[in-house]
C-alpha positions in Angstrom: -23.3 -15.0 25.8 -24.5 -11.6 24.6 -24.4 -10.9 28.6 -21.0 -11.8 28.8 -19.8 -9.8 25.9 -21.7 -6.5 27.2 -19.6 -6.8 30.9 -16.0 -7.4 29.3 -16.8 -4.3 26.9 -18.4 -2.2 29.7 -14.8 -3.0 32.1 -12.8 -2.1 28.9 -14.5 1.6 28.5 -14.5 1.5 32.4 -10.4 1.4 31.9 -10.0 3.1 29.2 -11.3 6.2 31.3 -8.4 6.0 33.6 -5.8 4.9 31.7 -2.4 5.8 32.7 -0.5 8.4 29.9 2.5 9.7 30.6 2.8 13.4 30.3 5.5 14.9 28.2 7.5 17.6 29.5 8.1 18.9 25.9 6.9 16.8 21.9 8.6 14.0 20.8 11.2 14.2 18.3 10.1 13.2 14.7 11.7 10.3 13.4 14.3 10.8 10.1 13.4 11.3 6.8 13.4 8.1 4.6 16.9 8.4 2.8 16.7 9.5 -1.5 16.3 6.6 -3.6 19.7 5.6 -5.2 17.3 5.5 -8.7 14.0 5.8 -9.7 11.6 3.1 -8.4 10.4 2.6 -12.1 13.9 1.2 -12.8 14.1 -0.7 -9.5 10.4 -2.1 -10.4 11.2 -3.2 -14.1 14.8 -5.0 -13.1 12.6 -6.8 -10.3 10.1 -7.6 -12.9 12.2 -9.0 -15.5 14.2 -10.9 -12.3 11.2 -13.0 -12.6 10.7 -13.6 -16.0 8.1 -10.6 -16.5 8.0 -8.5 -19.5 8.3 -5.0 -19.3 7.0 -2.2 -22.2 8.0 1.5 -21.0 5.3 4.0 -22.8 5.5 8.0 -22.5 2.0 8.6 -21.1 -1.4 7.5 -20.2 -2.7 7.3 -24.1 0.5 4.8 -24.8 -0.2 2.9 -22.1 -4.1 2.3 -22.8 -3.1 1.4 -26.4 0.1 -0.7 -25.3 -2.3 -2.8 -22.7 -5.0 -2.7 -25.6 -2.2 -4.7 -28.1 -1.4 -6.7 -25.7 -4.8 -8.0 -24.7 -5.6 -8.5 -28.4 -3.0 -10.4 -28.9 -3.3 -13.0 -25.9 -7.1 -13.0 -27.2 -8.7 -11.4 -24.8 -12.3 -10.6 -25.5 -13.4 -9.3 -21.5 -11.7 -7.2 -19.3 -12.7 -6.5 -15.7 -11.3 -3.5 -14.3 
């Protein structure tokens, strides 16, 4: 088995050697830039979110949001969190 694998690999590396690329006369063209977002993607996020049911609690910064998870994990009763 260990044979067989070693002579398909071997004629792969063997063709990859002489594998056909096409020159290019000049570079390719780069593709268009994505268009702007209509809104932010925090508002399209929380009207997805609550689409579904979810719950949403905007905070100002880091500290809010370690304290409004913190809350919230007290009050479902959590007593472990893996991170």
């Amino acid at each position: 088995m260990l044979e067989a694998r070693a002579e398909i690999l071997t004629r792969i590396r063997a063709a990859h050697e002489h594998a056909y690329l096409p020159a290019l006369d000049e570079p390719l063209e780069r593709p268009p830039a994505p268009p702007p977002f209509a809104e932010p993607l925090a508002d399209v996020f929380c009207r997805a979110l609550l689409a579904v049911q979810g719950e949403v609690t905007r905070v100002g910064d880091g500290e809010a949001a370690r304290d409004a998870l913190l809350a919230e994990l007290e009050k479902l009763g959590a007593r472990r969190v893996l991170s």
